[in-house]
VMD Tcl script that draws the C-alpha trace (Angstrom):
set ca {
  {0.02 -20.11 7.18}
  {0.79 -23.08 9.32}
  {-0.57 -26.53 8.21}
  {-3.36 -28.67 10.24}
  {-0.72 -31.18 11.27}
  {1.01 -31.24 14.45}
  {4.60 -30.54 14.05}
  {6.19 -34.11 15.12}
  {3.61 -35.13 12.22}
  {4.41 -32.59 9.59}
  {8.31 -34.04 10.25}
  {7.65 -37.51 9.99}
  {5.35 -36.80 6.91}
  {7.95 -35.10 5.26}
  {10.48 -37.28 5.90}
  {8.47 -40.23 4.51}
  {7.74 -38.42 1.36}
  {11.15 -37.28 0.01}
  {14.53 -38.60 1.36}
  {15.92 -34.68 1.22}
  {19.83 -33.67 0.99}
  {21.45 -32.87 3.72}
  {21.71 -29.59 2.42}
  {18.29 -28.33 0.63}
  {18.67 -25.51 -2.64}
  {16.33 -23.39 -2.73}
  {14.34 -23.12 -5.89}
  {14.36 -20.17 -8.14}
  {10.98 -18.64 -8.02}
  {12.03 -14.30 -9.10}
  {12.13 -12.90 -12.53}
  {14.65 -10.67 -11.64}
  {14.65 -8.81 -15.07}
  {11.37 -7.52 -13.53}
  {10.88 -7.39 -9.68}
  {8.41 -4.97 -9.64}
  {6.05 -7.10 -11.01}
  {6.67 -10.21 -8.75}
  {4.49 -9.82 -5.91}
  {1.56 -11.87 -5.01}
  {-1.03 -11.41 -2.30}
  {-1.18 -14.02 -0.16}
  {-4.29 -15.00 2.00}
  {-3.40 -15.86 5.51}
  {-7.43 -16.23 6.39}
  {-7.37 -18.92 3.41}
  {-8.84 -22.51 5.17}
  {-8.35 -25.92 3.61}
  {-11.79 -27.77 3.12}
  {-10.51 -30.54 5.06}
  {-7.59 -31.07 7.47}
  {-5.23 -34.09 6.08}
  {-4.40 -35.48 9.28}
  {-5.47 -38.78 8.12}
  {-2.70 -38.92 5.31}
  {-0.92 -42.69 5.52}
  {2.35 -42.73 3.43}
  {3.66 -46.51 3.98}
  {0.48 -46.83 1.09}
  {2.61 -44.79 -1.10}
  {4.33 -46.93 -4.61}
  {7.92 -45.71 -5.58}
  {9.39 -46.29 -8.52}
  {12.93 -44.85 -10.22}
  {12.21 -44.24 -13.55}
  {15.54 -43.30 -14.69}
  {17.95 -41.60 -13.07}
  {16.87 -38.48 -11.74}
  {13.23 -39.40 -12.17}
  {10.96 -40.96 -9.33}
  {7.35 -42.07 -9.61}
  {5.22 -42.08 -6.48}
  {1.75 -43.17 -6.72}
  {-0.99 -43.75 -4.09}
  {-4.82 -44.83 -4.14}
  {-6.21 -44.27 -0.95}
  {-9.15 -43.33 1.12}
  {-7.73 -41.55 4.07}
  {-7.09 -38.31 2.50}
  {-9.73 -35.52 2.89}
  {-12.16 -38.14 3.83}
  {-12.69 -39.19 0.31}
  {-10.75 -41.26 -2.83}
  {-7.95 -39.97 -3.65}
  {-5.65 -41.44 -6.55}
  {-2.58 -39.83 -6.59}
  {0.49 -39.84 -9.42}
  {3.60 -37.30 -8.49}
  {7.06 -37.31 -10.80}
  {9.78 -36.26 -8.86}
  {12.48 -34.39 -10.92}
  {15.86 -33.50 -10.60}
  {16.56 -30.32 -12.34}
  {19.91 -31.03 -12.47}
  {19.75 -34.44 -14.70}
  {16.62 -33.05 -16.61}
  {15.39 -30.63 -18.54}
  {12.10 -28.93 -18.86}
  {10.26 -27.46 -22.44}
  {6.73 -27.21 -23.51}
  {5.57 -28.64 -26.51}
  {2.51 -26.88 -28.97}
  {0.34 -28.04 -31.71}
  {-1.58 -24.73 -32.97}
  {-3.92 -26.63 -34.82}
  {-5.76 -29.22 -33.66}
  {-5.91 -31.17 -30.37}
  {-3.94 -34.70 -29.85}
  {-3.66 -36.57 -27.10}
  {-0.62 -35.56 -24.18}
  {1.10 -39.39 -25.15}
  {0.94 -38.94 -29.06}
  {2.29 -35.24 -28.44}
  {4.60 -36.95 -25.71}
  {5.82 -40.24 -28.19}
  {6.76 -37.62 -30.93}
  {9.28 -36.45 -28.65}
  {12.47 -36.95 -26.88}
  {10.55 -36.98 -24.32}
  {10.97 -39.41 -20.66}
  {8.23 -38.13 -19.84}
  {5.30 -35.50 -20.01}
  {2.16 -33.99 -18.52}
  {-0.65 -32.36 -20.32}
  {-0.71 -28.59 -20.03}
  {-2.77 -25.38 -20.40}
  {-6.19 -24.73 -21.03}
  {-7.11 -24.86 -24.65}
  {-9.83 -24.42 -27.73}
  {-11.39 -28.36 -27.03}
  {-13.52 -27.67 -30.36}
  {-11.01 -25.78 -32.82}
  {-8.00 -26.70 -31.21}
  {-5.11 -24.17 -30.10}
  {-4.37 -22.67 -26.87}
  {-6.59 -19.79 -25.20}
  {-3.95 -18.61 -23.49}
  {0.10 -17.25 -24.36}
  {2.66 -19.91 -24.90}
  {5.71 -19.88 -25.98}
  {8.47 -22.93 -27.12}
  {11.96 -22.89 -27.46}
  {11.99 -19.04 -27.94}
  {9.17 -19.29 -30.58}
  {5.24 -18.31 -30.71}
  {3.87 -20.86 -32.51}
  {0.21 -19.92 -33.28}
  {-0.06 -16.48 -34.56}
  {-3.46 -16.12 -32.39}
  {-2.30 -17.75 -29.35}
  {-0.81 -14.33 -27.94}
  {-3.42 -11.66 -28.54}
  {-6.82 -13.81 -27.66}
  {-6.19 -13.97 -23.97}
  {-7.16 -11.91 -21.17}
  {-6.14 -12.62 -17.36}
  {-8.84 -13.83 -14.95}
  {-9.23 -15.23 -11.55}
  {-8.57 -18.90 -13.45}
  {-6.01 -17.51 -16.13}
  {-3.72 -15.60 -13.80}
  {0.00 -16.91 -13.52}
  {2.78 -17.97 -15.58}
  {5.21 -20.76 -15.49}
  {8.35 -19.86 -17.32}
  {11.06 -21.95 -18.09}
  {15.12 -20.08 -18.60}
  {17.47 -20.88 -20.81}
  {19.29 -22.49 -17.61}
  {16.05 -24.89 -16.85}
  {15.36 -22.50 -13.66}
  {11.63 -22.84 -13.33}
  {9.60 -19.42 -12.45}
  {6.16 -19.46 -11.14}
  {4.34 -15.83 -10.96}
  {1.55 -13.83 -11.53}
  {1.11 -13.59 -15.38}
  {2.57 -10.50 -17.13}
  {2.29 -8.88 -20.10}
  {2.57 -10.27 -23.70}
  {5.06 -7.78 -24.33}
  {7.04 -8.62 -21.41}
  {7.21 -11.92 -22.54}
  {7.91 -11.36 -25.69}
  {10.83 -9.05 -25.59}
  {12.61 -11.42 -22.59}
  {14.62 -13.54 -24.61}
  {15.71 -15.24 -21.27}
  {12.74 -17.13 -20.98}
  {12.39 -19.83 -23.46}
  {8.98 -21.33 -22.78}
  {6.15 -19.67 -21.18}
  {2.81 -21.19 -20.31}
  {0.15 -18.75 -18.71}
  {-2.47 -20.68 -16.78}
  {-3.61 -20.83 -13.40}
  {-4.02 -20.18 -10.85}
  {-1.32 -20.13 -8.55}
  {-1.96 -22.63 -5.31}
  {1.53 -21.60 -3.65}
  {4.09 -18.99 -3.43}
  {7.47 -18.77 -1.43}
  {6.06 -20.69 1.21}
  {2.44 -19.93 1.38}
  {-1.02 -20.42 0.05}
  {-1.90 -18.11 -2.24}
  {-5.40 -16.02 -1.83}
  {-8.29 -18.20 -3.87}
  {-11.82 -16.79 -4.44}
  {-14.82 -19.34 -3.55}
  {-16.02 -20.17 -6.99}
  {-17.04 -23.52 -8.07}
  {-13.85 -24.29 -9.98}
  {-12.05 -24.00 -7.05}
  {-14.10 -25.23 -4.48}
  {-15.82 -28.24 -6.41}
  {-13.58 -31.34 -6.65}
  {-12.55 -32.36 -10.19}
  {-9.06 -33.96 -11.70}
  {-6.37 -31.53 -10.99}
  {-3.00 -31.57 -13.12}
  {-0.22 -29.15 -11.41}
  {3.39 -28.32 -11.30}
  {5.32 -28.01 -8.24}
  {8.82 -26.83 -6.39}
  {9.75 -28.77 -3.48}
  {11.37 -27.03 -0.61}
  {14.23 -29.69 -1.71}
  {14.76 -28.21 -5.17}
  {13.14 -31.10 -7.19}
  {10.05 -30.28 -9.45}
  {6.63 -32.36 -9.05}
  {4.65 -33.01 -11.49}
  {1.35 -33.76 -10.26}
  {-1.80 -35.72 -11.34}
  {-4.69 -35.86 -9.24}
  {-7.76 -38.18 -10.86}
  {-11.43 -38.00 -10.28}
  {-14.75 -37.85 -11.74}
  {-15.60 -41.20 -11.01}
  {-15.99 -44.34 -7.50}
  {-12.37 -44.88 -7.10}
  {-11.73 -41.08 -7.43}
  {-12.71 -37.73 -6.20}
  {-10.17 -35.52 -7.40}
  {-9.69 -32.64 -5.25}
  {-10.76 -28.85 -5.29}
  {-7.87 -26.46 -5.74}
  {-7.98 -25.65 -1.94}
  {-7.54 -28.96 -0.84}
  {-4.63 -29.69 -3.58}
  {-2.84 -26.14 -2.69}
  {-3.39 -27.62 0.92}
  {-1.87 -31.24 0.32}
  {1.02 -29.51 -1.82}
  {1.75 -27.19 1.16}
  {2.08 -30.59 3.63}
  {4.08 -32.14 1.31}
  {6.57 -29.49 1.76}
  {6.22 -27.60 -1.79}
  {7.03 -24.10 -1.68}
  {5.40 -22.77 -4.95}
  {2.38 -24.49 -7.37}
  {0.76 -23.68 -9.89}
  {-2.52 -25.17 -11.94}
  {-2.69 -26.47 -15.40}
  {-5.72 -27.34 -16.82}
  {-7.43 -30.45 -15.87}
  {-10.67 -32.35 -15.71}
  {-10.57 -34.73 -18.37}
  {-6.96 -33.76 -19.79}
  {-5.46 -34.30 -16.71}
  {-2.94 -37.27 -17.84}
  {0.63 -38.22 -16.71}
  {2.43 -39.83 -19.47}
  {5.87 -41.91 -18.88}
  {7.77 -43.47 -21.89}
  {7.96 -47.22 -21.92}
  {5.34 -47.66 -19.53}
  {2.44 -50.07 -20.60}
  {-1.04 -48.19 -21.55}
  {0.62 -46.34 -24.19}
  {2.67 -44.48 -20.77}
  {-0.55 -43.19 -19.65}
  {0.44 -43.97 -15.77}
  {-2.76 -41.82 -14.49}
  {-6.74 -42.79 -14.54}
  {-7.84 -39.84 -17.26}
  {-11.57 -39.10 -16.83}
  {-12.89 -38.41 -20.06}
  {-14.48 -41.82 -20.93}
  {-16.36 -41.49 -17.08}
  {-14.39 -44.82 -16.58}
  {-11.20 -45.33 -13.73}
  {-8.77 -46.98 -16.23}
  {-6.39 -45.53 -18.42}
  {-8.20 -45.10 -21.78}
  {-9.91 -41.86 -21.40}
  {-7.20 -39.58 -22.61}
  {-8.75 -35.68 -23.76}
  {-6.86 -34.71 -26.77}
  {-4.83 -31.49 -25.79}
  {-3.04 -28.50 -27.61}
  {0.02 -28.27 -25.22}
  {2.26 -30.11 -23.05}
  {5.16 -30.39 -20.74}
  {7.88 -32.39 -21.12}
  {10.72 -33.78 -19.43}
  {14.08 -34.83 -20.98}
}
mol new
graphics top color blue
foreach p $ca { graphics top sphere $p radius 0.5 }
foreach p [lrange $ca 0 end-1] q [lrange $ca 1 end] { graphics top cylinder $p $q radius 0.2 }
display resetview
């Protein structure tokens, strides 16, 4: 599917965005142990809600966290004709590595999960029990299930669909979810996270049904491979004057201009946080929505996360 943007645009956007190699890698996105399984239909009929034509990058804020890490934050107006405010964490694969981190047993907030670690920096992760606590869907860490429960009280719908799995070699895998016992027996793949759904795959937008949690706008939290080879890690805030948030058609839509070449979602709404180490607010760099206000006290206490170290 080709974006809304003229071409001379979609260059110049691009180029503003990321500063790329001379030489882009191409991101792993194939569990080879299992091909057969790896196939995803893709939608070329799928429309974005709005074009994002309008899309002004000299607003953008960059910051090097550390080496290897890049923050880039904008809160702007010009994007789907609405309030967008925008947090992205550019990562370099090659300086950092990626893990999930699980508490089976209650629900804490992403930067008290995040602090505990050796963590740089973190964003919150899949959908979860917000009463009891524990995931509702299969995770695993560091080659361990965690909560006995956490791998037998799923089943895959339109929402819980895909996987992101991490190797033993940091290579980052998004796909359409598999089986329990695929993922348990592949010894390869150190954490797993099934959420959803996909936004992109190998270049295209990936086939969404029109249901309110995808066409509504809410805060989005997602994780993305750039056509560079560098993984985003992507907040999206809403809920409130200063912010729309975005439904998952526009976000798989701004991803796609952006140049990413696979996405998927993790939960958001009020968990949606983005958490860096150091930074004031206890790192909470995003607006989270759950206390209805645009500041960054209204953390939702989660069961999992991602981290970066």
């Amino acid at each position: 599917m080709q974006s809304n943007l003229p071409k001379a645009s979609q260059y110049l956007l691009l180029i503003s965005f990321f500063i790329l190699p001379g030489l882009s890698i191409k991101a792993q996105n194939t569990i080879t142990e299992n091909p057969s399984n790896n196939t995803t239909i893709i939608n070329e009929k799928v429309k974005p809600l709005r074009t994002s034509s309008d899309v002004n990058f000299n607003k953008w804020a960059i910051e090097e966290v550390a080496p290897g890490l890049k923050l880039r934050t904008i809160h702007t107006d010009s994007l789907y004709n609405s309030f967008q405010n925008i947090n992205i964490l550019e990562v370099d694969l090659s300086k950092h590595k990626i893990a999930f981190r699980y508490i089976p047993d209650k629900n804490v907030k992403t930067s008290v999960i995040a602090d505990t670690t050796k963590a740089l920096a973190a964003i919150n992760g899949g959908f979860f029990n917000i009463q009891k606590g524990g995931s509702v869907t299969y995770i695993k860490v560091d080659g361990m299930i965690l909560g006995s429960d956490t791998a037998s009280r799923w089943k895959k719908t339109e929402t819980l669909s895909a996987a992101l799995a991490i190797s033993k070699g940091n290579k980052i895998f998004m796909q359409p979810a598999l089986s329990n016992g695929y993922y348990d027996a592949i010894d390869s793949l150190r954490n797993i996270l099934i959420t959803g759904p996909l936004l992109l795959s190998n270049g295209q937008k990936v086939a969404l049904p029109e249901k309110l949690f995808f066409t509504k706008r809410h805060p989005r939290t997602c994780v993305a491979l750039h056509s560079s080879g560098k993984l985003l890690l992507v907040t999206v805030d809403g809920r409130t004057s200063e912010a729309d948030g975005m439904s998952l058609f526009e976000l798989a839509d701004y991803l796609f201009t952006l140049g990413c070449t696979n996405a998927i979602n993790f939960d958001g709404g009020g968990s949606t946080t983005l958490w860096i180490r150091n930074k004031p607010y206890n790192g909470v760099v995003n607006m989270p929505s759950d206390n209805k206000r645009f500041d960054h006290e209204g953390e939702r206490p989660v069961s999992n996360i991602l981290i970066v170290e």
